[in-house]
Each structure stands twice: as structure tokens, then as C-alpha cells.
C-alpha positions in Angstrom: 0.0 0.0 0.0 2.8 2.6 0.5 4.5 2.0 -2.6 1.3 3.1 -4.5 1.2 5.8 -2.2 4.9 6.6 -2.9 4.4 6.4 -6.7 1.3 8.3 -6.7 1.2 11.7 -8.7 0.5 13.8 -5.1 4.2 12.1 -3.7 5.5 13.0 -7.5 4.3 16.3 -7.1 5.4 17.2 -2.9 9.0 15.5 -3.9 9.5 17.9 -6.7 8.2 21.2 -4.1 10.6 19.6 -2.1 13.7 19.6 -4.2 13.0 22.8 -6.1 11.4 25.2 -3.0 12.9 28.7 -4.6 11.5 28.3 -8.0 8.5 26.8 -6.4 7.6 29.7 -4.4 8.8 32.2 -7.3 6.2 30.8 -8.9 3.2 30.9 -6.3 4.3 34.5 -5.9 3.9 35.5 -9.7 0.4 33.8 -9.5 -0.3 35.7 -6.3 0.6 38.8 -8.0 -1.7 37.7 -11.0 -4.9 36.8 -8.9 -4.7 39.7 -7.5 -4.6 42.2 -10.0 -7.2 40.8 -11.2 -9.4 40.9 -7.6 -8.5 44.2 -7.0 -9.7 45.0 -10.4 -12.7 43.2 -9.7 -13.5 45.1 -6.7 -13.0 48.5 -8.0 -16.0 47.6 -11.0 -17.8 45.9 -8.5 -18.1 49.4 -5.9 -18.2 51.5 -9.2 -21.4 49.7 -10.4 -22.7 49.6 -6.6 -21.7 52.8 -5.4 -24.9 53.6 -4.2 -25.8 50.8 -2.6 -22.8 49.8 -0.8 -22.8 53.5 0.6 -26.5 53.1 1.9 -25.3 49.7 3.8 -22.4 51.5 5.5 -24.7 54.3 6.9 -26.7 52.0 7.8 -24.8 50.1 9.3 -22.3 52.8 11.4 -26.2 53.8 12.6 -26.5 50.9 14.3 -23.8 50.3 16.0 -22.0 54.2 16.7 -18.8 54.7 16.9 -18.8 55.9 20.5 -20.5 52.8 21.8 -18.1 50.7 19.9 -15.0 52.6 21.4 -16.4 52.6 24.6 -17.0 48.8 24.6 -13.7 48.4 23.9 -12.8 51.1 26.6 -14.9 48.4 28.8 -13.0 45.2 27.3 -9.7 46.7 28.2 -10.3 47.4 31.7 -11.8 44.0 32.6 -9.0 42.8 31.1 -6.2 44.6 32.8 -7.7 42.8 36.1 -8.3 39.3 34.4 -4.4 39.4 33.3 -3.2 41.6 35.5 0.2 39.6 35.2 0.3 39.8 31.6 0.0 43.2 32.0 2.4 43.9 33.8 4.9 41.9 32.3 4.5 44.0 28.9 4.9 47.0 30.6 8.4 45.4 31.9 8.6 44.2 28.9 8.5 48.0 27.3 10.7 49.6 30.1 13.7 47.3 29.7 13.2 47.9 25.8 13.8 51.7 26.3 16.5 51.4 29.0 18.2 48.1 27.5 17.8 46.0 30.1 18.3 42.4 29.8 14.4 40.7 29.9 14.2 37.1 30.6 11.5 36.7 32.7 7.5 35.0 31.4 4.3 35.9 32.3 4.1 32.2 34.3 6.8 33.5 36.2 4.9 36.7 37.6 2.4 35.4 40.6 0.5 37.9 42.4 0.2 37.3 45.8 -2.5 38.0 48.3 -0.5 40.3 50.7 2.4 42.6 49.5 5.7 41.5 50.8 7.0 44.3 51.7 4.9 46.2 53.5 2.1 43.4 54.5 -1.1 45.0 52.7 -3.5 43.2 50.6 -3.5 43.1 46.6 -5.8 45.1 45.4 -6.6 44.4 41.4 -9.1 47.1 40.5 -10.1 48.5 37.3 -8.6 51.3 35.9 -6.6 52.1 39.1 -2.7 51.4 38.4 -1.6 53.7 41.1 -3.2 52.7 44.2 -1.5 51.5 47.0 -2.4 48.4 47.2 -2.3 47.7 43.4 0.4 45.5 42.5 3.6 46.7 40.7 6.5 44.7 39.4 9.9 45.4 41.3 13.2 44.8 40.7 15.0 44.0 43.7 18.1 45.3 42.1 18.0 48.1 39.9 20.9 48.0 38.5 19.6 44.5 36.7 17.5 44.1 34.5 13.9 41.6 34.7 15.6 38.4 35.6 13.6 35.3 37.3 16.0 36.3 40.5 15.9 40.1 40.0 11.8 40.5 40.0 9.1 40.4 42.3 5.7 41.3 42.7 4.8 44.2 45.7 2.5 46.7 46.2 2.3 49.7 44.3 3.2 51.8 47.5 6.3 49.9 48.5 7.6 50.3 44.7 6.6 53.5 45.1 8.6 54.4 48.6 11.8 51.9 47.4 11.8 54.5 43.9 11.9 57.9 45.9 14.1 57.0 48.9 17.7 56.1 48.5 19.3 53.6 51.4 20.6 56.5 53.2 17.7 58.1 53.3 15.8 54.8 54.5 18.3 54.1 57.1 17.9 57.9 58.5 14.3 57.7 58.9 14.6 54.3 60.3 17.5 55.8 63.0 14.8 58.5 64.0 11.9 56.8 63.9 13.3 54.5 66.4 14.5 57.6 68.5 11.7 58.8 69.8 
């Protein structure tokens, strides 16, 4: 049964796509190029005959579903997903910060987990909708800031301890520490 299989004009055919691939592809690309001159110059007697027509359809149509509504579903959509994959989210905003600043980026989405409390500072996660910046919201940090988004350089905290680690250096940590303990 496989030899007819083998000598069959389909095998013929795939074995000589195989051994000639450029010229094969030169050719599908001329025949692309034909079909679709051709479509294109079907579609532009096709709208000249039915101008009228097809004009009528797209008023109606944009009048039942207006642009507003359609931006603000998607307004919507993008909200409720910002707090379904909060971690995809904010890996490609890592993603995009390490892209500007060339910063080495190794880390996946599976490797950002959220968790219920923020290290740091011992406050619950908050995912909300179209709140990035509250306190309890969670941000990706890098422990070390002079690396980049490694598996061992990232963590996920609150958006306030990100936010305190970002605007205090160490000395500035260990003074306020020296006289909060003071008094």
C-alpha cells in the first residue's frame, strides 16, 4: 500500500516542491501577484457599479452600532482585562521599560504570581479596574535596579512599597529608620 502511495502523482508532485522550493515559491508569488490584479480590479468595478448601494449599507450600518459605543465597549474590554491578566499586563509594561532602557528581559508571564499580601509592606492586593496607582495595586519590582527583569531580580509588591523603594535612596531609608526608632 505505501509503494502506491509513494508512486502516486500527489508524492510525484510534494517531492518535486521539495527539491526545487525557490523556483517553487517564485512561482506561487507571480500567480499571487496575478490573482490579485485581477481581484482588485474586480473590486474596484464591483463598488463603481454599486456605489450607491454599498454606501446606503455603511450608513446603515455605522447607525446601528455608533462609533462611541463601539469605542467605549472596547474602553470596557480593556479594563476588565487589565484585572483578568493583571500579570500579563504587567509583564509588557516590563517588557516595554527594559526595551527603552536596555535591560536584559528574561522573565515569562508564568513566572509573575501575584500574591494576596504585598511582601513588603504586609497590605492586601488590590486588582481594581482602571486604578494602576493605588497603594495596594500590585507593581513589578526589581530587587536590584541595576539589573534588568531576571527570574532572580523581580518580584511582585504593592504599588506603594515600589513607590517608597523608587523615591528613597538607602541612606535616606536608614535615617528615617535611626529616628523613627529615636523617639
Amino acid at each position: 500500500m505505501s509503494e502506491l502511495l509513494e508512486d502516486s502523482p500527489y508524492a510525484r508532485q510534494k517531492a518535486w516542491r521539495e527539491a526545487n522550493r525557490d523556483e517553487f515559491n517564485t512561482r506561487r508569488r507571480a500567480q499571487y501577484a496575478r490573482r490579485k490584479e485581477k481581484s482588485n480590479a474586480y473590486s474596484r468595478e464591483y463598488y463603481a457599479k454599486n456605489r450607491d448601494r454599498l454606501r446606503a449599507k455603511m450608513k446603515e450600518w455605522a447607525a446601528l452600532k455608533p462609533v462611541d459605543d463601539m469605542r467605549k465597549a472596547k474602553r470596557e474590554w480593556v479594563a476588565q482585562d487589565r484585572v483578568r491578566n493583571r500579570a500579563k499586563h504587567l509583564w509588557y509594561g516590563a517588557k516595554r521599560r527594559a526595551q527603552a532602557r536596555g535591560l536584559d528581559f528574561t522573565i515569562q508571564i508564568s513566572d509573575i504570581q501575584i500574591p494576596e499580601f504585598c511582601p513588603v509592606l504586609g497590605i492586601p492586593i488590590v486588582i481594581v479596574s482602571g486604578v494602576a496607582t493605588q497603594d495596594g495595586a500590585p507593581s513589578l519590582d526589581r530587587i536590584d535596579n541595576s539589573l534588568g527583569y531576571t527570574v532572580e531580580n523581580v518580584r511582585v509588591i504593592s504599588y506603594r512599597a515600589n513607590a517608597i523603594k523608587r523615591d528613597m535612596t538607602r541612606f535616606e531609608c536608614e535615617l528615617l529608620l535611626r529616628n523613627w526608632n529615636s523617639k
